[in-house]
N, C-alpha and C positions, 0 to 999 in steps of 0.2 A: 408192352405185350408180355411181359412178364407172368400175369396172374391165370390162373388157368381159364379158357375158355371154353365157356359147356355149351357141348352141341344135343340136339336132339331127334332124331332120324325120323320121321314117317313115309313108307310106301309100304304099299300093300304084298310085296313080294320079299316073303324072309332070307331067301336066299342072298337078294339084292340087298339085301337091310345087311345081312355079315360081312358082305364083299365089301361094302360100304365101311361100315366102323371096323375091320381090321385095316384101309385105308385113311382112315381115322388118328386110329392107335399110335400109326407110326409117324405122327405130324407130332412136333413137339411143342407144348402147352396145350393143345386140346384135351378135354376128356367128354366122351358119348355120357351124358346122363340118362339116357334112356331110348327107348325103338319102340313105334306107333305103326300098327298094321292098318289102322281104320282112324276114322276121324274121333269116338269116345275115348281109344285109349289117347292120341293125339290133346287132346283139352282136359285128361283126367294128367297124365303127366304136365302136360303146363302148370297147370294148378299147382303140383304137387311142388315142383321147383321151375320156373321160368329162366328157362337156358339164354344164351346171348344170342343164340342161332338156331332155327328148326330148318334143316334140311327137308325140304317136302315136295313127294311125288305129283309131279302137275295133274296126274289124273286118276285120283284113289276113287274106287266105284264109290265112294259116299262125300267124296271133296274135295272138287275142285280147284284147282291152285289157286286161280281170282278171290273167290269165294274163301279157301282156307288160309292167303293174304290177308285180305281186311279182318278177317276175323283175329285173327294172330294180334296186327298192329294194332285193330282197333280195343283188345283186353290187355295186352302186353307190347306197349307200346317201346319196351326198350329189348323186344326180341326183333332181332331180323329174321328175313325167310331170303335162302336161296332155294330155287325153284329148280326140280332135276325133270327133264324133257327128252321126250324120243326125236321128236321133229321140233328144229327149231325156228319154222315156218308156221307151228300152231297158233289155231287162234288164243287158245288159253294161257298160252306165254304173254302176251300182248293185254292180257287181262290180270297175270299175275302181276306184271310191271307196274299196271296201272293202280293195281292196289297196293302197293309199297313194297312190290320185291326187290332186295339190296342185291338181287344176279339169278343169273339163267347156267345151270351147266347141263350139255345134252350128257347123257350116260353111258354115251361111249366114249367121253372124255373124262372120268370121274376118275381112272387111275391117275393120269396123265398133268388134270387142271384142278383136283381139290385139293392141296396147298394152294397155289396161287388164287383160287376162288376163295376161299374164306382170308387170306392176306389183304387182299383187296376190300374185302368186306366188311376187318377189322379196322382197317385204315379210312371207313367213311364212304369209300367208292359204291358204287353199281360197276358189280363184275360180267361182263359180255365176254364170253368165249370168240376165239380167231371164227370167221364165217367157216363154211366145209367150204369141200370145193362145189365150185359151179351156184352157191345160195349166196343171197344176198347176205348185208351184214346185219345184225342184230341192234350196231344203232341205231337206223332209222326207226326200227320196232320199239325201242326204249325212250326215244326224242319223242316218237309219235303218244306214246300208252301216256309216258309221267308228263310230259309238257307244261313242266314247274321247273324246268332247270336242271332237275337233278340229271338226265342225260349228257348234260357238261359233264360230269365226273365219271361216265361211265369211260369202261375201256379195259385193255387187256393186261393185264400184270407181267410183266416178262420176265 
């Protein structure tokens, strides 16, 4: 894990986008190659360099996590997507799984879990955040979506 790892941010709120990559910054060997407000700049920076990882908001009013999943894997298939989520009870979590998301982090745990969410990530895993309190756990959500095995590997990086 030596070589740098380029990430690429899309959610539609800039604020969130800063908090984001100065949390970013201080990870050592990552570098943000770039920040997607909407789904055009989102496929116009892919194109332009195809990062190892697109950080992508589960619900950008123009795309969807599912929908901007497959689409990601199915043009770049050597990018992963971790999916950032308010509720982690959504259905669209369950649908980004199902299109080939390498993790789920809710965003109230992004100061706290993205180191260990993209470690996990780099390492081959499907990264699942600890359940909240009182919610179920997020593997059955990931057993149930991929139901190709790759839910054997999911789990929580400590």
């Amino acid at each position: 894990m030596d070589r740098p790892y380029y990430i690429l941010l899309a959610d539609d709120h800039a604020g969130f986008r800063r908090e984001v990559r100065k949390i970013l910054e201080e990870i050592p060997g990552v570098r943000v190659t770039g920040e997607a407000g909407n789904r055009r700049e989102l496929f116009e920076l892919l194109r332009q360099s195809a990062p190892r990882l697109v950080i992508l908001d589960i619900s950008m009013p123009d795309l969807r996590a599912g929908e901007g999943t497959r689409l990601i894997r199915l043009h770049y298939p050597e990018t992963q997507v971790l999916i950032m989520v308010m509720d982690q009870e959504s259905e669209y979590l369950t649908h980004g799984l199902a299109a080939g998301a390498a993790g789920v982090l809710p965003k109230q745990y992004v100061a706290g879990q993205m180191a260990r969410a993209i470690t996990a990530i780099r390492q081959g895993k499907i990264y699942l955040p600890p359940p909240a309190p009182g919610k179920k756990s997020l593997r059955m959500a990931a057993s149930a979506a991929t139901g190709d095995g790759r839910a054997g590997r999911a789990g929580r990086v400590n």
